[in-house]
N, C-alpha and C positions, 0 to 999 in steps of 0.2 A: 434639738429641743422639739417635741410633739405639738401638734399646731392643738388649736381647739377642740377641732375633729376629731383626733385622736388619743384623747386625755378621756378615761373615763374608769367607770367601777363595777365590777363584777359580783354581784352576787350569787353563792350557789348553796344551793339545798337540797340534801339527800335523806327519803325517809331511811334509808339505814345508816345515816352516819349521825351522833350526839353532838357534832358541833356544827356551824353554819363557815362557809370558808367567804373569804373577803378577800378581794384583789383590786387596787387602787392606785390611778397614778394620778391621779387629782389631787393637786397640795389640798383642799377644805378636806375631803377625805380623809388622805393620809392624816394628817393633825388629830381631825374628832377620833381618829381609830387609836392616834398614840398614847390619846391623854383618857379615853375611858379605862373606866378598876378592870373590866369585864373581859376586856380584848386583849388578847397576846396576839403580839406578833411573831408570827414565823420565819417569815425572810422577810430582806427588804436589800435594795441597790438603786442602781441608777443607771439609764439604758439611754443613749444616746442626749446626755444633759438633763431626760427626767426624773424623777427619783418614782419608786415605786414601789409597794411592801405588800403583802400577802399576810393578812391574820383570819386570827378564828375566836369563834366564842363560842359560848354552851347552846343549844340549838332552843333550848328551854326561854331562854334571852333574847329570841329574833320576832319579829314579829314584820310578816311582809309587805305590810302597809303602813305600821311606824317606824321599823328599824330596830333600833338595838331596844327594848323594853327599860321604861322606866320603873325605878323601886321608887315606893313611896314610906317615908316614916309613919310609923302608928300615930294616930293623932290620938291625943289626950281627952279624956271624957269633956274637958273644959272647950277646946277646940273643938270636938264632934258637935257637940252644942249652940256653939257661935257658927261654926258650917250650917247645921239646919238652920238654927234661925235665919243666914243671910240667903239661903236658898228660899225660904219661908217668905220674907219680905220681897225680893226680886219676884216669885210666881203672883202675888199677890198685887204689885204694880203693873203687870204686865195682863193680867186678867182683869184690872181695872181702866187701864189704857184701851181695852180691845172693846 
């Protein structure tokens, strides 16, 4: 079994290649990587009691400061609306607290 020290996850990124590759022997890892739409795994085993899997995703989907990019639903004009206003009311507190 890999102690602490040596449980961890690789990320690589090549400006010639369209997808980002991922290599993980960290169970939080491994999991978030099985259960995202976005991610295919490529291989996966277990190397002296650890398990450990190699995937990839579209390179378009990385992002190196958040990670794999979230998609957001279109919000509805109704919802756009209740957004600004609750943006509207919060600047408005806050400029009047200062």
């Amino acid at each position: 079994m890999a102690t602490a020290d040596e449980r961890e996850t690789t990320v690589t990124v090549c400006d010639s290649d369209a997808h980002v590759r991922v290599w993980s022997n960290r169970r939080r890892d491994i999991t978030k990587l099985r259960n995202h739409s976005r991610v295919t795994i490529v291989s996966e085993g277990v190397h002296d009691g650890t398990p450990w899997v190699e995937a990839i995703l579209p390179a378009a989907e990385w992002s190196p400061v958040h990670g794999i990019k979230r998609r957001r639903k279109p919000l509805t004009d109704d919802q756009r609306e209740a957004a600004v206003e609750r943006l509207r009311i919060a600047r408005e507190a806050r400029n009047g607290a200062g």
